[in-house]
C-alpha positions as CSV (number, residue, x, y, z in Angstrom):
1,X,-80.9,89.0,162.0
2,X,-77.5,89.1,161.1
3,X,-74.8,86.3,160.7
4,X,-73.3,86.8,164.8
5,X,-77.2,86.5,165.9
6,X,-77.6,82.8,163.9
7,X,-74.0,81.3,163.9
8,X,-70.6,81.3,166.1
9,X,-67.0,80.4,165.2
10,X,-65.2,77.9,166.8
11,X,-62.8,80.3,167.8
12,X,-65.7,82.1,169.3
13,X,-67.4,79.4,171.3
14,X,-63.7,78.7,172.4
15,X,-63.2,82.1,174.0
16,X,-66.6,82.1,175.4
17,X,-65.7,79.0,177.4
18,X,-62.4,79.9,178.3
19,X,-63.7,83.4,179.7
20,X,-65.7,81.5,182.1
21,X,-69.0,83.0,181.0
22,X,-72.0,80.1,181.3
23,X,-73.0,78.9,177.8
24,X,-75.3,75.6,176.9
25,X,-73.3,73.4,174.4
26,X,-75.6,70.4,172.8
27,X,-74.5,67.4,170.3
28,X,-77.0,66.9,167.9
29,X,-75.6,64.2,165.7
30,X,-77.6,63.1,163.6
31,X,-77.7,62.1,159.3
32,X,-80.2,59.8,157.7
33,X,-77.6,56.8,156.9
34,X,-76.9,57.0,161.0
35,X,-80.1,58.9,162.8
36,X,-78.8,57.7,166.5
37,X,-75.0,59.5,167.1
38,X,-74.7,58.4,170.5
39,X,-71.6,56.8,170.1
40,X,-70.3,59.1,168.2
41,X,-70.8,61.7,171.0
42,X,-69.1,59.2,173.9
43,X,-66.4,59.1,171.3
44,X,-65.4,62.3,171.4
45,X,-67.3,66.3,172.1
46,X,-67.0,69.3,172.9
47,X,-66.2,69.5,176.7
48,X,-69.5,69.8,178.4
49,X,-71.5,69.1,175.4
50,X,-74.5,67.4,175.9
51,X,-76.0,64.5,173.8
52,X,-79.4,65.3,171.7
53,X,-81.3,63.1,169.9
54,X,-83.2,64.7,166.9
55,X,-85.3,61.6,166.6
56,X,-86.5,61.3,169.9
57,X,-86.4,65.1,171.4
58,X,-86.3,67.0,168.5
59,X,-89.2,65.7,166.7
60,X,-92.8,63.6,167.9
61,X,-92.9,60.8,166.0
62,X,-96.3,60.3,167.8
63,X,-97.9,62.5,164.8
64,X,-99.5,60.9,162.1
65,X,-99.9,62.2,158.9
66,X,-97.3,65.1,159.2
67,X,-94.3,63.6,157.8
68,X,-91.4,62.0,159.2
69,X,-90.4,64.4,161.7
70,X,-92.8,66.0,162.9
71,X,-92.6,69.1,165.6
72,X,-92.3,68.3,169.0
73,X,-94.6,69.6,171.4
74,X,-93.6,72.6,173.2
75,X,-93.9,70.8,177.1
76,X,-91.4,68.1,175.2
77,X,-89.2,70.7,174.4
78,X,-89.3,72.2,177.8
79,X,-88.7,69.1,179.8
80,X,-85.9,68.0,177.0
81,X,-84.2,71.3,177.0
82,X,-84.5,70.9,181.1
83,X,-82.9,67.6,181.4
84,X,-80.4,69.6,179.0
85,X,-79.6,72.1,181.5
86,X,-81.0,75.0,179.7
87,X,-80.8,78.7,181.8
88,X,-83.0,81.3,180.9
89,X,-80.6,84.1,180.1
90,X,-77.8,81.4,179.5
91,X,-76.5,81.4,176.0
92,X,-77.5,77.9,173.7
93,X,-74.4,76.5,170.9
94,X,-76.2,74.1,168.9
95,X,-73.4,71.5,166.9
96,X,-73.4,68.8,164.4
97,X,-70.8,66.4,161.9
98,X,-73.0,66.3,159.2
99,X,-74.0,68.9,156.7
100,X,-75.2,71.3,159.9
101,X,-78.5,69.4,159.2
102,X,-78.8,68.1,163.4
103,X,-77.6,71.9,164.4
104,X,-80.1,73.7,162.0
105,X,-83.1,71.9,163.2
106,X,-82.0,72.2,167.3
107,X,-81.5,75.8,166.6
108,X,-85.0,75.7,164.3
109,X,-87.0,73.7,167.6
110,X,-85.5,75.9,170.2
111,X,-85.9,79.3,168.2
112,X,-89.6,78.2,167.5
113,X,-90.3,77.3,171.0
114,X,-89.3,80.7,172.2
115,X,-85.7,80.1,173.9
116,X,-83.9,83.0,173.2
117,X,-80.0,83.3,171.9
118,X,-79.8,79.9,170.3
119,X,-76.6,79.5,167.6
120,X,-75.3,76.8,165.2
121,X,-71.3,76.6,165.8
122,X,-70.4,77.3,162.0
123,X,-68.7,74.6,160.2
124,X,-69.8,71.8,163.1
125,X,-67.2,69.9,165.3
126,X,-64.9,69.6,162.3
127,X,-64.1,73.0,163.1
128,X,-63.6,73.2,166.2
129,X,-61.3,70.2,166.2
130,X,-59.6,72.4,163.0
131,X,-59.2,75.3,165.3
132,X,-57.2,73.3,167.8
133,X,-60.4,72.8,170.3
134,X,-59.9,69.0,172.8
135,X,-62.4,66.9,172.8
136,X,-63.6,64.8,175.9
137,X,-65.4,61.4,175.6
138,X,-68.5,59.4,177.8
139,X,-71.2,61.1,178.3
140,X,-72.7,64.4,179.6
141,X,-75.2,64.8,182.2
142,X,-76.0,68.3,183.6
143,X,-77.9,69.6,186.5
144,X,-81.8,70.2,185.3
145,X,-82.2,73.7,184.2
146,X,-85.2,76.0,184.2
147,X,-85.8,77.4,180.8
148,X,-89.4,78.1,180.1
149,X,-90.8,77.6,176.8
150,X,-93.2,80.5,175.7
151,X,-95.2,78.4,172.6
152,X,-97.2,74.9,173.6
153,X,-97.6,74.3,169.5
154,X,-94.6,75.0,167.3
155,X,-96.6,74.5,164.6
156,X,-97.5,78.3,165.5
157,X,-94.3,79.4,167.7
158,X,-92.2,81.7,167.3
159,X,-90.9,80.7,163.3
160,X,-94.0,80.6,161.0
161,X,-94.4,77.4,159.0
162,X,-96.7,76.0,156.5
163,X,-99.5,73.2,156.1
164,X,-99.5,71.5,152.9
165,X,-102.6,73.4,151.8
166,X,-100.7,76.4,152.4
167,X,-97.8,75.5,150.9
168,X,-100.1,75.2,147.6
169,X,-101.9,78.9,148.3
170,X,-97.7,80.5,149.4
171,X,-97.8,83.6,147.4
172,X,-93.9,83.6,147.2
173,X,-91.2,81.7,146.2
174,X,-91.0,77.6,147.2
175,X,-87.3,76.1,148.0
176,X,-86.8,72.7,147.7
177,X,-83.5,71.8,149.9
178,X,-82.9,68.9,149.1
179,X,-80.0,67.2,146.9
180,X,-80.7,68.0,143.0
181,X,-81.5,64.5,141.9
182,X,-83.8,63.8,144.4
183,X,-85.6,67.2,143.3
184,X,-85.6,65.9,139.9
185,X,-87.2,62.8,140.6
186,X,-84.5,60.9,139.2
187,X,-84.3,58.9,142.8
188,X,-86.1,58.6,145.5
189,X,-84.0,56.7,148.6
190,X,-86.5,57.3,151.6
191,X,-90.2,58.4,150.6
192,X,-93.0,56.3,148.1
193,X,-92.6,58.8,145.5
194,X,-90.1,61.0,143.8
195,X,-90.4,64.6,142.4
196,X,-90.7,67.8,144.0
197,X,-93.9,69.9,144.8
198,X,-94.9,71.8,141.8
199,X,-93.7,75.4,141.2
200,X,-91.0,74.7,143.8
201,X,-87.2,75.7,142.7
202,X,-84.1,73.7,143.7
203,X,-81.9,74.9,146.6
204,X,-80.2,72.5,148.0
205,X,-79.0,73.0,151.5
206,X,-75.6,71.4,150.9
207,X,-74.5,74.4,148.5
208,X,-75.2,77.1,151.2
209,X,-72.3,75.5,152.5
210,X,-68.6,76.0,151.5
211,X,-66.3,72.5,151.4
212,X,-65.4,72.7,154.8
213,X,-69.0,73.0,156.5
214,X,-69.1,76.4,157.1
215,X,-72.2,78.7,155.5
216,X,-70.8,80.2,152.7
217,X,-70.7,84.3,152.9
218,X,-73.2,86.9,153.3
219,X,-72.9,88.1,149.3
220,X,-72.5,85.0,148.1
221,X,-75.4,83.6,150.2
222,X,-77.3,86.4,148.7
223,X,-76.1,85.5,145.3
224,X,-77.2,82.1,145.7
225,X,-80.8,82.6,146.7
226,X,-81.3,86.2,144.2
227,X,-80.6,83.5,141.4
228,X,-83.8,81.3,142.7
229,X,-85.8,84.5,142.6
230,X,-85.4,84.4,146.5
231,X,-85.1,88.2,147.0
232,X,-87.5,90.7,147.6
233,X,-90.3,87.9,148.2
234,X,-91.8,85.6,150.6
235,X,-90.3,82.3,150.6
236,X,-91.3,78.7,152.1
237,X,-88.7,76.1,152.7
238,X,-89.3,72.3,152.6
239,X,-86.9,69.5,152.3
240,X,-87.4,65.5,152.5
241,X,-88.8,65.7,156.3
242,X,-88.1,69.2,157.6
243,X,-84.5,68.9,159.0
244,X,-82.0,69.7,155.9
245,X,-84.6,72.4,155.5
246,X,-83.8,74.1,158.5
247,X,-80.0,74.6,157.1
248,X,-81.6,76.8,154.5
249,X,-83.7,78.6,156.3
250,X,-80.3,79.3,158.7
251,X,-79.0,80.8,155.5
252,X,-81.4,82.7,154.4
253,X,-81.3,84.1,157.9
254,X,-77.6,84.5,157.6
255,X,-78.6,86.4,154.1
256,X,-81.2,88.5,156.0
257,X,-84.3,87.3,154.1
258,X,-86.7,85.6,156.5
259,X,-88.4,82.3,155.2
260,X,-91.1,79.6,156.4
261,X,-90.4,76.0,157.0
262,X,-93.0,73.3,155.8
263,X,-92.4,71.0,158.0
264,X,-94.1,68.0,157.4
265,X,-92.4,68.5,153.9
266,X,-91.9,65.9,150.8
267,X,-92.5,62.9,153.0
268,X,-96.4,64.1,153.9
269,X,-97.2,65.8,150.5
270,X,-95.4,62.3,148.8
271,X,-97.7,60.2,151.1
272,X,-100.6,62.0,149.8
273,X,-102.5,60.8,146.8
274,X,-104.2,63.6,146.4
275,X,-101.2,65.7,146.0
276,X,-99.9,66.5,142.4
277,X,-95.9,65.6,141.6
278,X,-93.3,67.7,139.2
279,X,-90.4,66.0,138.4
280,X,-87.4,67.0,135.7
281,X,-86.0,71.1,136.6
C-alpha cells in the first residue's frame, strides 16, 4: 500500500465532493479526556458527515478480559456501518480532531472487517477547515446502506492481530505507541499498572505526526521506524487499549511496512498478574 491508498487531503476529499462522485464521510471524534464527541460533531462537520462513536460502534465493550476496547463483532460493524450509509463500491473518508487516533481505528475496524477503500483524511478536520472547507452543524442521518462485511471475527479479519501469548512468542520487532512517559513507567493515568511489555521499543504514535496533524513523509516515516529496528522485520503494534495504535500501524502502512495490532494491548497484559512489566527505556 501506498500513502493515496491509506490517507486523502483535504483538498482531495474537497474535489471528490464537489465532482459529485458518492463518497461516505464519518466523524469519529473521539480522545480519552472526552470519549463521547457528539457535540462537538452538532457543532460543526464536514457536510454530510456522519457521527461515529468509537466507544459504542467501534469497539464491544461486552468483552471481558480483552482490554478496554475491545473489537467489535463483525454483524456490529455491518449493521453500524449500515445505519451509516455505507455502499459497496462507494468510497469511505474516515476523520478525527485529535491526534488521528478516532480516524485510525474507524479506518483499522472497517479495513479489518473487509470494506474495501476506507481512508483517514490527513491532518483531520483541522485541515479541512485550513484548506478553506464549511462546515455544517446538527446532526447527520443517511439512508441505510448495504455494505456487507466479509469477516464475523476481527480478531481474524482482514488485518492480522495478536493475543497476548502471541505477542510474547512475535518473532519481530514490538512498538509501543504510546506517549514516552507512559512507556517508561514513570505514570500511568488510565490502567493498574505502569511500564511497557518487555522487549517492546517506544514509538509513540504522536511523532508519526508533523505539528499540524498530518503524517509526516514517506522518508521520514521510514526514518522514524528504521531507527526502532522497524525495517526489514515483522512488527506488532500495541498501545494503551488498541486505538492510538492504529495511528501507527496507518504509518507504517504509509511507510510500506505492514504491521500487527494487539489489540487488547497494555490495558489486558497490565490487568494480568501473570504478565511480567519493564519499565525505564
Amino acid at each position: 500500500m501506498t500513502r493515496p491508498d491509506i490517507l486523502i487531503t483535504a483538498t482531495e476529499l474537497a474535489d471528490l465532493i464537489a465532482s459529485g462522485q458518492p463518497v461516505s464521510v464519518l466523524d469519529v471524534r473521539w480522545e480519552l479526556a472526552e470519549p463521547d464527541g457528539r457535540e462537538a460533531h452538532s457543532r460543526g462537520h464536514v457536510p454530510g458527515a456522519v457521527y461515529v462513536s468509537l466507544e459504542e460502534e467501534l469497539s464491544d465493550h461486552g468483552v471481558v478480559g480483552l482490554g478496554r476496547h475491545p473489537l467489535p463483532s463483525g454483524a456490529a460493524v455491518e449493521a453500524a456501518a449500515r445505519r451509516w450509509g455505507l455502499r459497496e463500491g462507494v468510497p469511505v473518508v474516515v476523520y478525527d480532531d485529535w491526534n488521528r487516533a478516532g480516524s485510525a481505528r474507524a479506518w483499522w475496524v472497517l479495513t479489518a472487517a473487509g470494506i474495501a477503500d476506507v481512508r483517514i483524511l490527513d491532518g483531520g478536520l483541522a485541515a479541512w477547515t485550513a484548506s478553506g472547507g464549511d462546515l455544517e452543524t446538527g446532526s447527520v442521518t443517511k439512508e441505510p446502506g448495504d455494505v456487507t462485511v466479509r469477516f464475523p471475527d476481527l480478531y481474524h479479519g482482514a488485518l492480522p492481530t495478536l493475543t497476548a501469548d502471541e505477542v510474547t512468542r512475535f518473532p519481530g520487532v514490538v512498538l509501543d505507541a504510546r506517549a514516552p512517559e507512559r512507556f517508561r513507567g514513570e505514570t500511568e493515568p488510565v490502567d493498574p499498572v505502569a511500564g511497557h511489555i518487555p522487549g517492546a521499543r517506544n514509538a509513540p504514535s504522536t511523532a508519526a505526526l508533523t505539528t499540524d496533524g498530518t503524517f509526516l513523509s514517506e522518508t521520514d516515516l521510514t526514518r522514524f521506524f528504521e531507527e526502532r529496528g522497524a525495517a526489514g522485520r515483522d512488527v506488532a503494534v500495541y498501545c494503551g487499549s488498541g486505538v492510538t495504535a492504529a495511528v501507527t500501524i496507518a504509518a507504517l502502512r504509509v511507510a510500506g511496512v505492514g504491521a500487527t495490532l494487539f489489540p487488547g494491548s497494555w490495558s489486558q497484559w497490565s490487568n494480568d498478574p501473570s504478565r511480567e512489566i519493564a519499565t525505564g527505556e
